[in-house]
mmCIF file of the N, C-alpha and C atoms, coordinates in Angstrom:
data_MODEL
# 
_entry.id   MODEL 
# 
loop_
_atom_site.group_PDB 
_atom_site.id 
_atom_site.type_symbol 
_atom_site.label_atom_id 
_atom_site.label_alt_id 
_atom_site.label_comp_id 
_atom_site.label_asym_id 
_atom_site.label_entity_id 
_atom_site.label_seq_id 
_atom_site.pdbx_PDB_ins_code 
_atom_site.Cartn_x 
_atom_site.Cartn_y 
_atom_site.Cartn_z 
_atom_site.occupancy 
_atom_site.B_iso_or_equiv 
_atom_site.pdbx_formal_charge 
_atom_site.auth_seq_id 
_atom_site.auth_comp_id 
_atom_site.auth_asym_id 
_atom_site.auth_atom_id 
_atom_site.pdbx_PDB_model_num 
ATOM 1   N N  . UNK A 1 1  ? 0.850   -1.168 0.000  1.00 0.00 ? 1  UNK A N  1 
ATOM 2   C CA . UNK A 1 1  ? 0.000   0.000  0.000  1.00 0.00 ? 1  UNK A CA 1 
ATOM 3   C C  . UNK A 1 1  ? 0.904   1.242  0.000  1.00 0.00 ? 1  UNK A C  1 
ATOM 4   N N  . UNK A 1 2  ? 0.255   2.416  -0.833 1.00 0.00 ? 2  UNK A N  1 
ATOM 5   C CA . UNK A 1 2  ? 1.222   3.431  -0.650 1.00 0.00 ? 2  UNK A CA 1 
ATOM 6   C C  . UNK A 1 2  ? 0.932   4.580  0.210  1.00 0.00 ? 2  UNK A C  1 
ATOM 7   N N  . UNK A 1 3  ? 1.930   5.322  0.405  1.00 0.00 ? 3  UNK A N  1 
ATOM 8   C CA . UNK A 1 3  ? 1.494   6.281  1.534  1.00 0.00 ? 3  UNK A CA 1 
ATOM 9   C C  . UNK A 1 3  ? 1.218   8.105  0.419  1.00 0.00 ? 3  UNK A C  1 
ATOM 10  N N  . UNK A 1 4  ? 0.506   8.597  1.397  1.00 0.00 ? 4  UNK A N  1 
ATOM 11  C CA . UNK A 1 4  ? -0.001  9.787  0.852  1.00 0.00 ? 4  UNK A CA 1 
ATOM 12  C C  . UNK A 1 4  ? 0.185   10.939 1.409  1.00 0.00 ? 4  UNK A C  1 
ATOM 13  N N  . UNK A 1 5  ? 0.613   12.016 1.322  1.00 0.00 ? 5  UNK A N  1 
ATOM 14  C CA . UNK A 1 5  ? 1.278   12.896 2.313  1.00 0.00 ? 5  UNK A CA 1 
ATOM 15  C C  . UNK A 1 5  ? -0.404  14.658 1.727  1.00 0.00 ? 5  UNK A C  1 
ATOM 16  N N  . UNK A 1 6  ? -1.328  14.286 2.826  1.00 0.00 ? 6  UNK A N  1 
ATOM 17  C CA . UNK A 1 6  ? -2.164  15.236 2.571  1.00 0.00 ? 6  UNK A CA 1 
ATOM 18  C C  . UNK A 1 6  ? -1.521  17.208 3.287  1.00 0.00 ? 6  UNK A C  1 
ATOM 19  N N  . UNK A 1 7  ? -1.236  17.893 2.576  1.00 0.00 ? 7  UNK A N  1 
ATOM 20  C CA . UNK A 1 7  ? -1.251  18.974 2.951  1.00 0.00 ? 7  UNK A CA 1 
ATOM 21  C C  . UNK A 1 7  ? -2.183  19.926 3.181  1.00 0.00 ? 7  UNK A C  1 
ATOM 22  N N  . UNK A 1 8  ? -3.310  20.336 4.069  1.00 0.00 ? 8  UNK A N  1 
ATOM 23  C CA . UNK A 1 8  ? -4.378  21.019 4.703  1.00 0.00 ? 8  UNK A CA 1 
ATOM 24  C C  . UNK A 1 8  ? -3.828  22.380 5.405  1.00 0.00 ? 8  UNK A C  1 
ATOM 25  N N  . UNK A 1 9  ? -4.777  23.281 4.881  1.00 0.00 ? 9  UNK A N  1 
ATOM 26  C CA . UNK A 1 9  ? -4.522  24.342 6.412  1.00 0.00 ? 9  UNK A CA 1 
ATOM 27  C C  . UNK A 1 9  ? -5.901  24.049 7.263  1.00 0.00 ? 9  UNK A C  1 
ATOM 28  N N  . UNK A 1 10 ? -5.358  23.923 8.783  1.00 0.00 ? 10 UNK A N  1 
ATOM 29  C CA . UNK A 1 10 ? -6.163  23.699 9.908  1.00 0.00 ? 10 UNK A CA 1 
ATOM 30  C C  . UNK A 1 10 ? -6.978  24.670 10.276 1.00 0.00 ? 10 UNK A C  1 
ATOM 31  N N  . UNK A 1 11 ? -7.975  24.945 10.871 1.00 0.00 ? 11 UNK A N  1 
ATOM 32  C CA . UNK A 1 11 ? -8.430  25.563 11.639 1.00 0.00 ? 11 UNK A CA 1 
ATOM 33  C C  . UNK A 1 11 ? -8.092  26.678 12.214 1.00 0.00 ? 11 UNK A C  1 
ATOM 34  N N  . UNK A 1 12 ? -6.770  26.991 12.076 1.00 0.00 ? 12 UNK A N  1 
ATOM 35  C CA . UNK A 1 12 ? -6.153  28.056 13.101 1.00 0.00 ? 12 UNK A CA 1 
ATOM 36  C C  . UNK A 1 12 ? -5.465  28.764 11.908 1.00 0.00 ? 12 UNK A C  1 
ATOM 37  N N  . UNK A 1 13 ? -6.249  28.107 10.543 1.00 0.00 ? 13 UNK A N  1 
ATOM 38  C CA . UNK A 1 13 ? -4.800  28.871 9.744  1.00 0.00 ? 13 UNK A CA 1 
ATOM 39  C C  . UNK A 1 13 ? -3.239  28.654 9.486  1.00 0.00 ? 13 UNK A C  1 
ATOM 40  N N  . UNK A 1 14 ? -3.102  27.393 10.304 1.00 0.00 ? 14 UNK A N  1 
ATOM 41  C CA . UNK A 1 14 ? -1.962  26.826 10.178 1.00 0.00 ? 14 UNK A CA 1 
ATOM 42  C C  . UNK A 1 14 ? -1.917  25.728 9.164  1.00 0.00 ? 14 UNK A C  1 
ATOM 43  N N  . UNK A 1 15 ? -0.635  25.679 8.133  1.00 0.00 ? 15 UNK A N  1 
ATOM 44  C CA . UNK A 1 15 ? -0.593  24.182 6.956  1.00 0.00 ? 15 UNK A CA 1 
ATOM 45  C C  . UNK A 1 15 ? -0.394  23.135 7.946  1.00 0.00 ? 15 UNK A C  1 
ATOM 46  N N  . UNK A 1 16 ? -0.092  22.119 8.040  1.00 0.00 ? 16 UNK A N  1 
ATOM 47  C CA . UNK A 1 16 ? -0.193  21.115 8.282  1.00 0.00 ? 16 UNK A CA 1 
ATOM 48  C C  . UNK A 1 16 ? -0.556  19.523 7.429  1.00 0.00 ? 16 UNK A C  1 
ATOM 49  N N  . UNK A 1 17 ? 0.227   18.701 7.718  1.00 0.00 ? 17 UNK A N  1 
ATOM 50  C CA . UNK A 1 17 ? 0.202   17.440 6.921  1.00 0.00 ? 17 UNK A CA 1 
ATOM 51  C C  . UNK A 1 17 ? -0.013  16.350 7.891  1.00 0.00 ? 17 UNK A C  1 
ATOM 52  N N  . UNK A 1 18 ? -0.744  15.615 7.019  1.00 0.00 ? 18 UNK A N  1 
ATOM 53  C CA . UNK A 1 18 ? -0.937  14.285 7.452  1.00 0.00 ? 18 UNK A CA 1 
ATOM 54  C C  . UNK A 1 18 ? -0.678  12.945 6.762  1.00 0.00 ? 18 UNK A C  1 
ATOM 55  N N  . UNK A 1 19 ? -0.255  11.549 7.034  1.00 0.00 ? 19 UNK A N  1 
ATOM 56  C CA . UNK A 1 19 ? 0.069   10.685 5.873  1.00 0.00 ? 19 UNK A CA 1 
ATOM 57  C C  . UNK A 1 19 ? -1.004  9.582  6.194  1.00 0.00 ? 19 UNK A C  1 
ATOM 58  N N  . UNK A 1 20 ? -1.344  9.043  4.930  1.00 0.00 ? 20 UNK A N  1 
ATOM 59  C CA . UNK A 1 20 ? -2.361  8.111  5.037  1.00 0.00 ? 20 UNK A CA 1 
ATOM 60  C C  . UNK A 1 20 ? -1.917  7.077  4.050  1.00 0.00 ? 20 UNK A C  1 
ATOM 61  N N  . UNK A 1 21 ? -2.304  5.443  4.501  1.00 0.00 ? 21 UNK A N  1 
ATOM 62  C CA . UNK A 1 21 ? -2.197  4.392  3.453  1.00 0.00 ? 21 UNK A CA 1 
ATOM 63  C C  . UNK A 1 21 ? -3.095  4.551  2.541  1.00 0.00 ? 21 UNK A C  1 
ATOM 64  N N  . UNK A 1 22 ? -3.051  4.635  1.208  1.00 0.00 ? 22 UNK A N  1 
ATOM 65  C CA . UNK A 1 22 ? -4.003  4.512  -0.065 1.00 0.00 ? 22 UNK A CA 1 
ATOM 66  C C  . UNK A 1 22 ? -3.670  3.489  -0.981 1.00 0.00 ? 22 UNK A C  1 
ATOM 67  N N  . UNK A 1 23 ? -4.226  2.710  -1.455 1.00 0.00 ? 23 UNK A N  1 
ATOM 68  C CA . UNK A 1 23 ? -4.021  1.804  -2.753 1.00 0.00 ? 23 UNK A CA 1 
ATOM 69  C C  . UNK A 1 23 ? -3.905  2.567  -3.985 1.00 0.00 ? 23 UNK A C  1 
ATOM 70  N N  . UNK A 1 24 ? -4.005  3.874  -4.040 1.00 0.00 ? 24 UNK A N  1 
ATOM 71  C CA . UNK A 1 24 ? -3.882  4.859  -5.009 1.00 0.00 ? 24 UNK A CA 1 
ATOM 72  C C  . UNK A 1 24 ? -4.565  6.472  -4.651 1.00 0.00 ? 24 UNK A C  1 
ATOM 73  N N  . UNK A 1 25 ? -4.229  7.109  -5.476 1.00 0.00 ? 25 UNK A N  1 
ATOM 74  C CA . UNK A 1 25 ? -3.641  8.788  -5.317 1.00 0.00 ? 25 UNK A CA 1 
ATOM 75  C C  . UNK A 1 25 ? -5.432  8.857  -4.813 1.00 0.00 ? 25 UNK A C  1 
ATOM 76  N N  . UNK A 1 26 ? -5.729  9.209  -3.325 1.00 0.00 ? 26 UNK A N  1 
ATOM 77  C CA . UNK A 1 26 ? -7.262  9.423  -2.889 1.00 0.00 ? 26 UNK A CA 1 
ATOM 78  C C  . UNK A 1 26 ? -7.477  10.948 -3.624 1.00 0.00 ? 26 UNK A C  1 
ATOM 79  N N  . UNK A 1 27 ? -8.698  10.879 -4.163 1.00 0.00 ? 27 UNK A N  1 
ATOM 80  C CA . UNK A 1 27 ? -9.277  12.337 -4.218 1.00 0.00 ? 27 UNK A CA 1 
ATOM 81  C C  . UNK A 1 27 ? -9.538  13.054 -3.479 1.00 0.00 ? 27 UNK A C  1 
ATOM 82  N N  . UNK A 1 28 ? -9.597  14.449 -3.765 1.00 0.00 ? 28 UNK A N  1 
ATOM 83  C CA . UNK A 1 28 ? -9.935  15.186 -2.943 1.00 0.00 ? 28 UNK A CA 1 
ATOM 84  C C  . UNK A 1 28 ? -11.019 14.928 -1.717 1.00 0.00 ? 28 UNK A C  1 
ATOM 85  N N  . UNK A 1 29 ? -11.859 14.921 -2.308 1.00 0.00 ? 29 UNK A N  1 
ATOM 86  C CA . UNK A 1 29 ? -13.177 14.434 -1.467 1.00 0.00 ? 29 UNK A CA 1 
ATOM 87  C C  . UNK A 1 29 ? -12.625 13.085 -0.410 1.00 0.00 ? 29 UNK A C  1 
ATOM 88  N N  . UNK A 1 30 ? -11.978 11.947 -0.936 1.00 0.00 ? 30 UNK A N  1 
ATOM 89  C CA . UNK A 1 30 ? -11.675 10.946 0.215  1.00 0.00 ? 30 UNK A CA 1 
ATOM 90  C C  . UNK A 1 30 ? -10.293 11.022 1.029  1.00 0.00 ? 30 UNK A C  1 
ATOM 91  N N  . UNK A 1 31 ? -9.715  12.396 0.727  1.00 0.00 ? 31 UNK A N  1 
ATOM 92  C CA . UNK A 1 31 ? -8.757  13.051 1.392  1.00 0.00 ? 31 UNK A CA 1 
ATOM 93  C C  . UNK A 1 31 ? -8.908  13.761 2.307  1.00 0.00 ? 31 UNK A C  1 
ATOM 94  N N  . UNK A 1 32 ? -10.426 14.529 2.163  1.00 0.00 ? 32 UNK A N  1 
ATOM 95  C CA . UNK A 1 32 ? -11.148 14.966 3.280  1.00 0.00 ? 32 UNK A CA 1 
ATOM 96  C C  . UNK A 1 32 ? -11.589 13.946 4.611  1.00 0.00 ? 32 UNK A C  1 
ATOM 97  N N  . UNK A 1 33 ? -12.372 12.964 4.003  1.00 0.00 ? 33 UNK A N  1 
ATOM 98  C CA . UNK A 1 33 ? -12.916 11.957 4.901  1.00 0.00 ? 33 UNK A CA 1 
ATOM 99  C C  . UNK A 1 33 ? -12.148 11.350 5.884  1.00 0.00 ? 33 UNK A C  1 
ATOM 100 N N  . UNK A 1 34 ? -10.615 11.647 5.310  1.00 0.00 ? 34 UNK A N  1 
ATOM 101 C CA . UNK A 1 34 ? -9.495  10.897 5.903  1.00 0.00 ? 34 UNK A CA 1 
ATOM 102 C C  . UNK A 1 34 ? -8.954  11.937 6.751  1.00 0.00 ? 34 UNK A C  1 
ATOM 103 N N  . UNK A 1 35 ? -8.840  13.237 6.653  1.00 0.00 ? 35 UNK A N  1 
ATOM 104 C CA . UNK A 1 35 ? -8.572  14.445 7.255  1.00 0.00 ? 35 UNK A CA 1 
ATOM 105 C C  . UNK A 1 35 ? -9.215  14.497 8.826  1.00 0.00 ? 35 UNK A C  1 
ATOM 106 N N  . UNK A 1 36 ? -11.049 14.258 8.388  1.00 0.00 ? 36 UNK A N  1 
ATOM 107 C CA . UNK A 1 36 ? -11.785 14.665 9.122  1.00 0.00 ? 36 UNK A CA 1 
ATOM 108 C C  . UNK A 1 36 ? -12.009 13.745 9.876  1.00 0.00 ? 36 UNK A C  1 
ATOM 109 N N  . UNK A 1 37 ? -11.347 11.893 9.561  1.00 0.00 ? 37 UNK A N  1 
ATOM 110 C CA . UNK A 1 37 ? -11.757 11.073 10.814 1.00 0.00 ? 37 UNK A CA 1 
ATOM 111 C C  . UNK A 1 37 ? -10.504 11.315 11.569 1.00 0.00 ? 37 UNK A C  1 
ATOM 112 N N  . UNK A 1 38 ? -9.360  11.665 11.242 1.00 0.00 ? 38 UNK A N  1 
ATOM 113 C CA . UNK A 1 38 ? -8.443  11.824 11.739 1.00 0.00 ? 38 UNK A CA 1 
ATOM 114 C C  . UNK A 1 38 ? -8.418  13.429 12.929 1.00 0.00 ? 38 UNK A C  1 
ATOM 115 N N  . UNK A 1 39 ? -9.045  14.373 12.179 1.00 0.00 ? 39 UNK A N  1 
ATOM 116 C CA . UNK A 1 39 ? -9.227  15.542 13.147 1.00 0.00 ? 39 UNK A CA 1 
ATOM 117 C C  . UNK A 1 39 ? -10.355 15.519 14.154 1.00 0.00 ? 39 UNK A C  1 
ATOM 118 N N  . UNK A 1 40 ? -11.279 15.348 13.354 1.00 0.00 ? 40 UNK A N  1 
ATOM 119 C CA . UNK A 1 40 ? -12.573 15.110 14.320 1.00 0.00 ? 40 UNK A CA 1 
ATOM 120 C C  . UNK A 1 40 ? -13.042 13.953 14.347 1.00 0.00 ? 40 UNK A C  1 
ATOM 121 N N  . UNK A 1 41 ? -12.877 12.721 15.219 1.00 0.00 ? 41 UNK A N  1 
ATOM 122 C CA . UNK A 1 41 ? -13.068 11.830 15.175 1.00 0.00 ? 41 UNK A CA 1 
ATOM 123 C C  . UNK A 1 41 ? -14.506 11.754 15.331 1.00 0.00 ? 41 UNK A C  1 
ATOM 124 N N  . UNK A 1 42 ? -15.480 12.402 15.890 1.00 0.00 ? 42 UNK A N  1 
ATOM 125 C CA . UNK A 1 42 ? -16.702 12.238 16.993 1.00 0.00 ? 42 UNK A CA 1 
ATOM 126 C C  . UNK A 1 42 ? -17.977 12.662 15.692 1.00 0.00 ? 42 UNK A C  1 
ATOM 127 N N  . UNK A 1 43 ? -17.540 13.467 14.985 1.00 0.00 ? 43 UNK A N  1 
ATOM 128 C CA . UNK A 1 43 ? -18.017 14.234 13.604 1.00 0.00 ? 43 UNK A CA 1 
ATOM 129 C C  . UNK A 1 43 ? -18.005 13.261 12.217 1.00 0.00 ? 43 UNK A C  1 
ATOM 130 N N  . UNK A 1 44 ? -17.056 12.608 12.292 1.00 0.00 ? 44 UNK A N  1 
ATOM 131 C CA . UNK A 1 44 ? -16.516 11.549 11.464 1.00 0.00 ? 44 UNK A CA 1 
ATOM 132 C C  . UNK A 1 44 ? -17.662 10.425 11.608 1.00 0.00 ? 44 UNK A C  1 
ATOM 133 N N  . UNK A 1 45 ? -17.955 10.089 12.321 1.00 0.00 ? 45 UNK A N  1 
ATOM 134 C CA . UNK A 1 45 ? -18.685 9.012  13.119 1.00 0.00 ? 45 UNK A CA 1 
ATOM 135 C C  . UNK A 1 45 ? -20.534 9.190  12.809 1.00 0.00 ? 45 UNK A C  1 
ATOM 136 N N  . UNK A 1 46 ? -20.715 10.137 12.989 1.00 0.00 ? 46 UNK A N  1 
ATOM 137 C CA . UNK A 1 46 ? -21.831 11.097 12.981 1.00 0.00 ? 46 UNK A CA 1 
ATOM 138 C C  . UNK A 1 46 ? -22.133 11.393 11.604 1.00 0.00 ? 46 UNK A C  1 
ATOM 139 N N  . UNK A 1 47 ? -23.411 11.214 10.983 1.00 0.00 ? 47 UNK A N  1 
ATOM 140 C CA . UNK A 1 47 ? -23.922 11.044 9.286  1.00 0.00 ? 47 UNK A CA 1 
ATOM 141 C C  . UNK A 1 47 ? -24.513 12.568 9.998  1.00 0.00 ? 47 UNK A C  1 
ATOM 142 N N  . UNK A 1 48 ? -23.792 13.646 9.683  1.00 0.00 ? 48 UNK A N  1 
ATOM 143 C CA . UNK A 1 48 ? -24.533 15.164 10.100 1.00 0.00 ? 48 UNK A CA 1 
ATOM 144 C C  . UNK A 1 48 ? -24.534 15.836 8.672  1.00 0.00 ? 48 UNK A C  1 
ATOM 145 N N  . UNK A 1 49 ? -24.022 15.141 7.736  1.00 0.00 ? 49 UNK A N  1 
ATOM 146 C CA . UNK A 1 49 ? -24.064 15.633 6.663  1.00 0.00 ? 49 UNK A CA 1 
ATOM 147 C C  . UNK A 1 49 ? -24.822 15.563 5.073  1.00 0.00 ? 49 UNK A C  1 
ATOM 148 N N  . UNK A 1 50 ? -25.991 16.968 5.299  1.00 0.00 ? 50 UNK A N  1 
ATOM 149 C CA . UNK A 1 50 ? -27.311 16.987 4.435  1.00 0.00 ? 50 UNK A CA 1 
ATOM 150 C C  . UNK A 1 50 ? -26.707 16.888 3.039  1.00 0.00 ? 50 UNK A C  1 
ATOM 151 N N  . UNK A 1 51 ? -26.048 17.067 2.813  1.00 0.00 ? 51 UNK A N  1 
ATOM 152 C CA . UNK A 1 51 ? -25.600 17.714 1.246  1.00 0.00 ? 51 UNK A CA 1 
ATOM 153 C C  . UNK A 1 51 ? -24.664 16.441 0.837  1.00 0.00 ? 51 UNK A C  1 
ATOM 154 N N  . UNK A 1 52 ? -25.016 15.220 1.311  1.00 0.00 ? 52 UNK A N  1 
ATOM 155 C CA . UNK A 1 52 ? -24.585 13.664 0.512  1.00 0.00 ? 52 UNK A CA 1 
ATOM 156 C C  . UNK A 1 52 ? -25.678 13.458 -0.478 1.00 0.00 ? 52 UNK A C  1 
ATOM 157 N N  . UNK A 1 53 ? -25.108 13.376 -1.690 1.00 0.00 ? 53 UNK A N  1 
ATOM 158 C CA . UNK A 1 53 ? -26.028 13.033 -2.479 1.00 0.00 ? 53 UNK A CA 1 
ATOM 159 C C  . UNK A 1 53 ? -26.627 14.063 -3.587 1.00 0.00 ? 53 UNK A C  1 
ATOM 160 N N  . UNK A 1 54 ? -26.828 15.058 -2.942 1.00 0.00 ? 54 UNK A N  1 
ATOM 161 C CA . UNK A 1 54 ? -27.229 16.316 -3.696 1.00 0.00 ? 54 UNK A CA 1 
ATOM 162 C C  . UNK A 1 54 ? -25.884 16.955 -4.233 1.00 0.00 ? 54 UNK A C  1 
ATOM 163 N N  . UNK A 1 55 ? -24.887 17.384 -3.602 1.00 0.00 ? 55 UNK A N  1 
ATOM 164 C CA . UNK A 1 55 ? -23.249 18.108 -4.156 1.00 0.00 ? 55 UNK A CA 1 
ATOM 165 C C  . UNK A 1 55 ? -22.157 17.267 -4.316 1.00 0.00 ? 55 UNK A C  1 
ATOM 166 N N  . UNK A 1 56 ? -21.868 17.515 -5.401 1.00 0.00 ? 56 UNK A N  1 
ATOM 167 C CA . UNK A 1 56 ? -20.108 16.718 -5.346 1.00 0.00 ? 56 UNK A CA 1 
ATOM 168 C C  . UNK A 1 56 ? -19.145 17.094 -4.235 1.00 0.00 ? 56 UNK A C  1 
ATOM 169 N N  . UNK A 1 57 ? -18.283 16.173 -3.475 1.00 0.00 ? 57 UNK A N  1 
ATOM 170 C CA . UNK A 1 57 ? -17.381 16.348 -2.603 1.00 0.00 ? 57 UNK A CA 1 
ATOM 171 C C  . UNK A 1 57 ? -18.468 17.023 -1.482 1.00 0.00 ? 57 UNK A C  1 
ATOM 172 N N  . UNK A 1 58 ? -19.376 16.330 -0.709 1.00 0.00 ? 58 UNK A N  1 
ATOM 173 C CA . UNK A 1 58 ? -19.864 16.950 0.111  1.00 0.00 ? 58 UNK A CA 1 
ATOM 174 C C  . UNK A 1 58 ? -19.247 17.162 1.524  1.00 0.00 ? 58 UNK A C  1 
ATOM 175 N N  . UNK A 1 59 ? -17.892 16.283 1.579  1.00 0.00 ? 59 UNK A N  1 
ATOM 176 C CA . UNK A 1 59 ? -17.237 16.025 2.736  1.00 0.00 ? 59 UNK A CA 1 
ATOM 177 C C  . UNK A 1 59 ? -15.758 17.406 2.933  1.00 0.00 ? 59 UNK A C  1 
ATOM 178 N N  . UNK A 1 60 ? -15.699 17.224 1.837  1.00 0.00 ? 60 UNK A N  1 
ATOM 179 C CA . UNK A 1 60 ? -14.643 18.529 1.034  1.00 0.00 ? 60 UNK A CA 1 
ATOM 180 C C  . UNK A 1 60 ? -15.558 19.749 1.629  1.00 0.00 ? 60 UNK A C  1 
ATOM 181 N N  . UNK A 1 61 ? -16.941 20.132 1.273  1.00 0.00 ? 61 UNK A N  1 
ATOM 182 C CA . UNK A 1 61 ? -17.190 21.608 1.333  1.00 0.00 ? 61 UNK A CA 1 
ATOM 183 C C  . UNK A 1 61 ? -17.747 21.404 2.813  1.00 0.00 ? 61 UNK A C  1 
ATOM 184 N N  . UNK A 1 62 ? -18.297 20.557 3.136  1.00 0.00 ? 62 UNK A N  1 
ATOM 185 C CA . UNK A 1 62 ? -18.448 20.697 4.796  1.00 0.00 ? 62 UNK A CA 1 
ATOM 186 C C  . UNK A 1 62 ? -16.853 21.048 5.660  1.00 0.00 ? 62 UNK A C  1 
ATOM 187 N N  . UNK A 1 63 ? -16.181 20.045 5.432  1.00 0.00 ? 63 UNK A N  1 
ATOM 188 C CA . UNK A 1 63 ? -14.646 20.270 5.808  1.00 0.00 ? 63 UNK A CA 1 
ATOM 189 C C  . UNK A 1 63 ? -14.330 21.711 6.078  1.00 0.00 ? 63 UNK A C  1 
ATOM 190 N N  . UNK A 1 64 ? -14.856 22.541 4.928  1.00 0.00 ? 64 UNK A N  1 
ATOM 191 C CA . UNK A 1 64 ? -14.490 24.016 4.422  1.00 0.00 ? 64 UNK A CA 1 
ATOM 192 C C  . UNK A 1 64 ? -14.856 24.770 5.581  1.00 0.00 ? 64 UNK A C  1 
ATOM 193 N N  . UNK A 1 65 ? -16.575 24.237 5.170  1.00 0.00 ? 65 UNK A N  1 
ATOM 194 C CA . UNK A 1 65 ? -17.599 25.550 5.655  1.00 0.00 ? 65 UNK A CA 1 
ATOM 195 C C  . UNK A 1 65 ? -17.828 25.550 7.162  1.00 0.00 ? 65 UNK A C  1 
ATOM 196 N N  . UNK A 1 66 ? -17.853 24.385 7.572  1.00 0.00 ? 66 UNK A N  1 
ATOM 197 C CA . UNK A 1 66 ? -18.366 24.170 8.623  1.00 0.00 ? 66 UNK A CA 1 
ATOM 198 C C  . UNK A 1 66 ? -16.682 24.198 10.005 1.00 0.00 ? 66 UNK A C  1 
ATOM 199 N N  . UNK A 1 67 ? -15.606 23.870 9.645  1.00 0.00 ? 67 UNK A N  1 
ATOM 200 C CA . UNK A 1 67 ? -14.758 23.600 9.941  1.00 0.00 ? 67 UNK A CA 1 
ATOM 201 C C  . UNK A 1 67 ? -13.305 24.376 9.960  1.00 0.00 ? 67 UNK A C  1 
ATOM 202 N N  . UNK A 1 68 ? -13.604 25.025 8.596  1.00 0.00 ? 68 UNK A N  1 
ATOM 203 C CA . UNK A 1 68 ? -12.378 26.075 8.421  1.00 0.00 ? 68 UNK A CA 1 
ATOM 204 C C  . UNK A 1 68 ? -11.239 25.162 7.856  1.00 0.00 ? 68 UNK A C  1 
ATOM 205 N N  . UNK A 1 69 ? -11.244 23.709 7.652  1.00 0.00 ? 69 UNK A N  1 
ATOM 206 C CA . UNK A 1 69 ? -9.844  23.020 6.982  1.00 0.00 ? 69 UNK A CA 1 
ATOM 207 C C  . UNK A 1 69 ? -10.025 23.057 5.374  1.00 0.00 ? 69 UNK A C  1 
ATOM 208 N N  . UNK A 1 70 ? -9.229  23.097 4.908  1.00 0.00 ? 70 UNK A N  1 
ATOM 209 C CA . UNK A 1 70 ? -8.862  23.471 3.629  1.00 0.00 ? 70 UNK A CA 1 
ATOM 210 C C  . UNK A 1 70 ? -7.834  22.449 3.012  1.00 0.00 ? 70 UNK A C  1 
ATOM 211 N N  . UNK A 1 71 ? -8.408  21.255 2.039  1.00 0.00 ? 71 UNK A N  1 
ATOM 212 C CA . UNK A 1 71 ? -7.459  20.546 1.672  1.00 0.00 ? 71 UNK A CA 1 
ATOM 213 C C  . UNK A 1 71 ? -6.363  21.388 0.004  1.00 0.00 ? 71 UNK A C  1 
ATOM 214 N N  . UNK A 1 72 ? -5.491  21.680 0.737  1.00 0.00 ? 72 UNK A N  1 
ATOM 215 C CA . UNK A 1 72 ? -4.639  22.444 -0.223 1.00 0.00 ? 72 UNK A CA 1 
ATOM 216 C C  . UNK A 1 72 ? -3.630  21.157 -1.607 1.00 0.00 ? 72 UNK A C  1 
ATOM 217 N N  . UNK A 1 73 ? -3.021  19.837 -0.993 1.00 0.00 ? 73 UNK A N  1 
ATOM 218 C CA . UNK A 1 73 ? -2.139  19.275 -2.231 1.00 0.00 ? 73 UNK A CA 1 
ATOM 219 C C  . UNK A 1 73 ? -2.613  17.621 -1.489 1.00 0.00 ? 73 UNK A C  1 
ATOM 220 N N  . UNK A 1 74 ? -2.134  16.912 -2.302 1.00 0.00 ? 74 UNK A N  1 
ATOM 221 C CA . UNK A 1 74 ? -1.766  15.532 -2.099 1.00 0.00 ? 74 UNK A CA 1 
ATOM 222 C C  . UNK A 1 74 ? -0.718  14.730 -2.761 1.00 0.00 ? 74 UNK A C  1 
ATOM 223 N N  . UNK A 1 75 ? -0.126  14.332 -2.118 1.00 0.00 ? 75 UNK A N  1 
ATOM 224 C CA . UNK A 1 75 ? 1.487   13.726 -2.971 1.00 0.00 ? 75 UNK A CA 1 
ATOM 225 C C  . UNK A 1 75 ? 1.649   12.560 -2.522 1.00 0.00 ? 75 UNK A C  1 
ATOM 226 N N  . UNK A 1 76 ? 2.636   11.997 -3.413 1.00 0.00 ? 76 UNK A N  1 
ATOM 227 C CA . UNK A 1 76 ? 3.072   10.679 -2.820 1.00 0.00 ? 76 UNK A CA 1 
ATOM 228 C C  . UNK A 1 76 ? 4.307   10.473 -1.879 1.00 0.00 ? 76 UNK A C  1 
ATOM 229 N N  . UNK A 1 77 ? 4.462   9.882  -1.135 1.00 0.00 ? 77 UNK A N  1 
ATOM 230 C CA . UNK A 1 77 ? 5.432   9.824  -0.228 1.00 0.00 ? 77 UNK A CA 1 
ATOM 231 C C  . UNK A 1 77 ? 6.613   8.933  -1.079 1.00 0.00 ? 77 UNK A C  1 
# 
């Protein structure tokens, strides 16, 4: 499995990275999911999110709006 080196700015406005196993380059959207079980575990867990189904990347613009994280790159390690 390969590893993935997500670059985000946090909450505070700070960049920050995280690495995750992927079988291949995750999209944006499942770069989020991976962001957000990793930051907010309790939120992660929790189906609070209306806009599945209706918007593309609904995990991406919640991430945004609701949260303030911002997935900025994704690379390979």
């Amino acid at each position: 499995m390969q590893k993935w080196q997500v670059t985000f700015v946090d909450d505070h406005g700070v960049q920050s990275v995280e690495d995750f196993d992927c079988e291949q380059e995750p999209t944006l959207e499942r770069a989020a999911q991976l962001v957000r079980a990793k930051l907010l575990p309790v939120s992660a867990e929790l189906d609070l999110n209306d806009l599945d189904g209706r918007i593309e990347a609904p995990t991406l613009k919640s991430l945004k709006e609701q949260n303030s994280i911002q997935i900025l790159r994704i690379t390979p390690i």
